[in-house]
N, C-alpha and C positions, 0 to 999 in steps of 0.2 A: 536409318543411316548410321546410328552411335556402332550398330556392329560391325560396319565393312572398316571401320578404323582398325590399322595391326592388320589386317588381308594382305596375301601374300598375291601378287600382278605377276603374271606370267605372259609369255608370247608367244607364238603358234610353235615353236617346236619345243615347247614344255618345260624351259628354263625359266625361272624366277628371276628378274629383272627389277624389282622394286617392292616397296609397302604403300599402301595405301592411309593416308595422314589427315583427310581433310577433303571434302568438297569444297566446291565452288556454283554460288549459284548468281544469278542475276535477278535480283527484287523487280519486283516492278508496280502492282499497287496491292492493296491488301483483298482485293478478293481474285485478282487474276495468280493463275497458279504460275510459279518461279521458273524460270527453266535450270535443270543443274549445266551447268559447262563442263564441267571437268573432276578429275581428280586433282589433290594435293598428293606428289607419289615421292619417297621415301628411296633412293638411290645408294648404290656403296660411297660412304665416302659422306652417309648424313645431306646429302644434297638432296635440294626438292623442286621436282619438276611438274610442269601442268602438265594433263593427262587428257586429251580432250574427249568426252566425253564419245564422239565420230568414232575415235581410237578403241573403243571398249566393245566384242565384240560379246562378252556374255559377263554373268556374274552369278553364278552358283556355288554351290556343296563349299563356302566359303575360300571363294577363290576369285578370283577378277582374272580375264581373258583378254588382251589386245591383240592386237595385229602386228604387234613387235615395234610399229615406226616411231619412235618418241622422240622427241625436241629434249636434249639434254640441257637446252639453256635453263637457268637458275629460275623459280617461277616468283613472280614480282606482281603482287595483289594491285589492281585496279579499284579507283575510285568507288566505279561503277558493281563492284562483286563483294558479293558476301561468304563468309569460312562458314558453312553448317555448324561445325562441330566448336571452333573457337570463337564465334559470334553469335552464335543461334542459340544454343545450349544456354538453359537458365533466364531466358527472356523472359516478364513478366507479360502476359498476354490475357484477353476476356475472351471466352467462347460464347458469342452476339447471343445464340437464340437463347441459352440460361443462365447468362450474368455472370457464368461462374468466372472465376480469377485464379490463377494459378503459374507456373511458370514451367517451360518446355522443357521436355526433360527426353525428345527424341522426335522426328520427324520421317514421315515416309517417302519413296519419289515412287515412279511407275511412270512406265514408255506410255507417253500421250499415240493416236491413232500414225500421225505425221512422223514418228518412231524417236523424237524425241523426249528427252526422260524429264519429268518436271514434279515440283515436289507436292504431294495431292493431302497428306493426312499429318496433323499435330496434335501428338501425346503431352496433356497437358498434367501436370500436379496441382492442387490446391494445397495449403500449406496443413499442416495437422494440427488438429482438433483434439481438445483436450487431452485425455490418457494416449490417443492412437501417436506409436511413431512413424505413421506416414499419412499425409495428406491422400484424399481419394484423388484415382488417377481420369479423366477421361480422352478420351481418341475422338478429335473432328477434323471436320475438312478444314483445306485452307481457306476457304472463302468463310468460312462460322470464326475464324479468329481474326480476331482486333490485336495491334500492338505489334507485330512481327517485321514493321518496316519502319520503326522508330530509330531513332538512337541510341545507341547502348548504354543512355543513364538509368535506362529499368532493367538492367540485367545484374543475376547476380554471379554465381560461379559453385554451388553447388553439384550440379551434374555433371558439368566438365571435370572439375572434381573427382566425383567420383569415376568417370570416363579415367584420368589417367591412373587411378589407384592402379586399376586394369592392365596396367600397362608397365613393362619394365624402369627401370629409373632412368636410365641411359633414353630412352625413350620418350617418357614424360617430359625429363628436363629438355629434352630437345622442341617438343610444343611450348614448355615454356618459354623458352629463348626466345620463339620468334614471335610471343604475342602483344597486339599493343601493351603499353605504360600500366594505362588502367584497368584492364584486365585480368596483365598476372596479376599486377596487388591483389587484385582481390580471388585470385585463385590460390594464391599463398595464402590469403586470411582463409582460406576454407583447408587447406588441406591439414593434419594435425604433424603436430612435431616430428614427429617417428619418418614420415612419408616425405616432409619437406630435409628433412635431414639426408635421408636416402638421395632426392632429386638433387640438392646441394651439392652432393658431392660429384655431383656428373658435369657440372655446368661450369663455363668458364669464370676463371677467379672475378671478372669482371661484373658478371653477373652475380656471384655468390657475394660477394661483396656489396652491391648494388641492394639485392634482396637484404641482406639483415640488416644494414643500415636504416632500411623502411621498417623495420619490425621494431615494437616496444620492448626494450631491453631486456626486461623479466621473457618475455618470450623469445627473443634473439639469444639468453643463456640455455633455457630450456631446449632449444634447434642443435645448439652445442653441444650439448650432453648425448644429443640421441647420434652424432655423427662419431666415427672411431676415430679414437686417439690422434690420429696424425693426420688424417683430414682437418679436424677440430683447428690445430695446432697452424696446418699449414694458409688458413683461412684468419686466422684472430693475427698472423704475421700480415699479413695485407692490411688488417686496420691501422688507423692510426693510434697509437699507443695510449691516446684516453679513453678511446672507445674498448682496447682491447682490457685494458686493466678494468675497467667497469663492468663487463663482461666474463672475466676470470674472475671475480669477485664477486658477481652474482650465482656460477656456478658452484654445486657441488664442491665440498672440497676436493674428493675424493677424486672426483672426473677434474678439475682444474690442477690436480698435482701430476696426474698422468699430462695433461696439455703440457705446464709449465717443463716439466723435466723435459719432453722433445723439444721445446723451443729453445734450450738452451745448449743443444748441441747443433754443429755448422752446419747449415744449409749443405746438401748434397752429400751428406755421410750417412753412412747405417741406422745412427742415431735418431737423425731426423723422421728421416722415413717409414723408421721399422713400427711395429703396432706393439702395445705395452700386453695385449691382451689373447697371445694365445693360448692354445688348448695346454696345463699346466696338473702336472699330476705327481702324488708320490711313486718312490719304488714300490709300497704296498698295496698298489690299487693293481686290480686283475684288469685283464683286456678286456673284458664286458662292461666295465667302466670307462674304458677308452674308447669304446667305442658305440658306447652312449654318449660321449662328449662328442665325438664327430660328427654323429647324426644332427647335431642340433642345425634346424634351416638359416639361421642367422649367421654361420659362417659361411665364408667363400670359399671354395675350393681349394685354392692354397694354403689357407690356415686349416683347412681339414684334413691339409694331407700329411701333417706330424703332429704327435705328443710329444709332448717336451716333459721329462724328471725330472724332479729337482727335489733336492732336501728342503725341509721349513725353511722357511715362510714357503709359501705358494702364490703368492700377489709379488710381480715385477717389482723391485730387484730382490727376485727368491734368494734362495739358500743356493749351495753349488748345484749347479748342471752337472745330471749324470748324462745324460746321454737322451738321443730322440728315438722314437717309435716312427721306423715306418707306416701309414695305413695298410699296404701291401702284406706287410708283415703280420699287422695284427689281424687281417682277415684271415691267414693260414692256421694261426695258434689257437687253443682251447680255450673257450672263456672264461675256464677258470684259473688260468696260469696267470702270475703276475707277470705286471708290463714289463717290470725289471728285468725279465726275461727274454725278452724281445728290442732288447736295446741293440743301437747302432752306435756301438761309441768311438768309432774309428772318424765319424765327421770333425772337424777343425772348426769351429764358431768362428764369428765375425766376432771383429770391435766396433765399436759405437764411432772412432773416427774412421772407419773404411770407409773408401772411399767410392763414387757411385761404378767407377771404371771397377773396382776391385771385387764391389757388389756381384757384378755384372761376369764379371770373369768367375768365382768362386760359383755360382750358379749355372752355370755352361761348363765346367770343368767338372761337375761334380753332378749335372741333371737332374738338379734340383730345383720345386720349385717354392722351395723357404727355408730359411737357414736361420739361426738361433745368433742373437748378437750375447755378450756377455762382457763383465767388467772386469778388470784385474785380478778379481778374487774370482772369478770362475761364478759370478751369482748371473741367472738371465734376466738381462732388463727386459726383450723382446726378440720378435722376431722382426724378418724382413720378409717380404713375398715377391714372387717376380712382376705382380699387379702394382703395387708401391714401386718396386725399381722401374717398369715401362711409364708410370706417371711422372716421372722425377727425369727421366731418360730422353721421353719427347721433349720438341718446342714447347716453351711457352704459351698460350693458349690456342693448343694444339685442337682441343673440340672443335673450336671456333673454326678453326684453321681447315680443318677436317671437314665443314661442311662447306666450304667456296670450292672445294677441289673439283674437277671437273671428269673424276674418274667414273667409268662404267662399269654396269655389272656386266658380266660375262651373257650372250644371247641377246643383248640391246641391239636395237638399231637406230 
């Protein structure tokens, strides 16, 4: 069942209408098999609707099948129902006939005779044994396992865990959002820095705030580090000023002077928003350089779509801006020509107080999707990306906002 999560739900005339997020099952005692109810399904607009299981008309070649008819109301867990994948995952469980102990790390369902689907087999892990790093796995039935209708104080958050690595960030943090109190905690305490940094930055301020306040300071500055510059920046502004200086203090200097310097230009200007960290090269580096920095997967698409020249320094606030490299440009020219040669110097920078409307305007006038900020003296502090200007541009806790909406995908009914 850990696979059909991210499945794209389609409806009889071959449009995609949703994602699949989560079953729904109803427990009932530990050796009678569960029946599943439904899906958890994944709508435009981050909404999630139940999926009734009646509604599913196949499930192949990684694909879910309905009949089109869905209930778009919002779906709102019952007492009575269990999430597979946010409840179930990481349960500590015994397989009766050989004592073993270990914790689920995925379950099977299959259509009972009466053509209802109910969940028949649980992949257990045992925990690992000396040198090995993994516990041995075993497959039994549901009625061979003990522990599966408990309480969630024997669960851990391992596999879920790993289930969102899987998974976009925009996406993860969205299971994160909506799972109980005790849960995420302890699906933050599993996942490592780098990955909670990524979901962080998805998730509304409320939440992001909420999360590192639970975390021990040494590792709430570490979560800081692995987030870019002005997420960092615009996240440690929602704390309260002990938490935030204790935290600026704990990091990096290095990464704590990129944070400070954005914080201390005005909320809603260039300044703020722009990233201290993009792709930065001299006039003597060839395009085969430039476009080794592009390649790198850790940038986003907008910051990958210019080089920026600059004389020494090369670390924000460099030397003068000579001018930016298109990508476009640098896929046409020799890789062994310098980038100097491929400059567009005809662009006009931002200043650090532009403003978000001006942002906004120099980006549409000009069909660009990042534009270089610079100070009086022509040094670049950063860029700005049109992903930074659409986060600064929405409502206020716009994600949040974004998932109550009641919009449809297109082929719903």
């Amino acid at each position: 069942m850990a696979r059909l999560v991210g499945l794209p739900i389609f409806d009889p005339q071959g449009d995609q209408v949703a994602k699949v997020r989560d079953l729904v099952v109803a427990l009932r005692t530990e050796t009678s098999q569960p029946r599943v109810l439904g899906m958890v399904a994944e709508v435009f607009g981050r909404r999630r609707i139940f999926v009734p299981m009646t509604r599913v008309t196949a499930i192949e070649s990684g694909q879910v099948h309905t009949t089109g008819l869905l209930n778009m109301r919002r779906f709102e867990q019952r007492s009575t129902e269990t999430l597979v994948i946010g409840q179930m995952l990481d349960r500590t469980v015994t397989i009766r006939d050989s004592g073993v102990t270990g914790t689920v790390y995925d379950v099977a369902m299959e259509q009972a005779r009466n053509r209802d689907w109910v969940l028949s087999r649980v992949a257990v892990q045992e925990p690992s044994k000396g040198f090995r790093r993994r516990g041995q796995t075993h497959v039994a039935a549901w009625s061979n396992v003990s522990g599966l209708t408990r309480r969630e104080d024997t669960q851990g958050a391992t596999h879920l865990a790993a289930a969102l690595n899987e998974m976009r960030p925009a996406d993860a943090a969205h299971m994160i959002h909506d799972l109980p109190p005790e849960r995420r905690s302890a699906v933050v305490a599993a996942l490592d820095d780098e990955r909670l940094a990524d979901v962080l930055e998805e998730l509304p301020e409320e939440d992001q705030v909420e999360i590192l306040e639970h975390l021990d300071s040494e590792r709430a500055a570490d979560v800081l580090e692995e987030m870019s510059p002005d997420d960092a920046a615009d996240l440690i502004a929602d704390l309260n000023p002990e938490t935030a200086a204790t935290l600026l203090g704990l990091m990096e200097p290095e990464e704590a002077e990129d944070v400070r310097r954005l914080m201390s230009y005005h909320e809603d200007t260039a300044g703020a928003m722009m990233t201290p960290e993009p792709v930065i090269l001299s006039p003597d580096a060839t395009i085969a350089d430039a476009l080794a920095h592009v390649r790198n997967p850790d940038l986003t698409p907008s910051l990958a779509a210019l080089v920026y020249v600059c004389r020494q320094p090369l670390e924000t606030p460099t030397g003068r801006l000579l001018g930016v490299a298109h990508i476009q440009r640098l896929l046409r020219e020799p890789p062994s020509t310098l980038v100097a040669a491929a400059l567009d110097e005809s662009m006009d920078p931002l200043r650090p107080d532009s403003t978000i409307d001006q942002v906004a305007a120099h980006l549409a006038t000009y069909n660009l999707v990042a534009a270089p900020v610079v100070d009086d003296e022509g040094r670049l502090l950063g860029a700005v990306t049109v992903d930074d200007l659409l986060d600064h541009m929405l409502p206020e806790g716009w994600r949040d906002h974004a998932a109550r909406l009641g919009n449809r995908p297109g082929g719903g009914a």
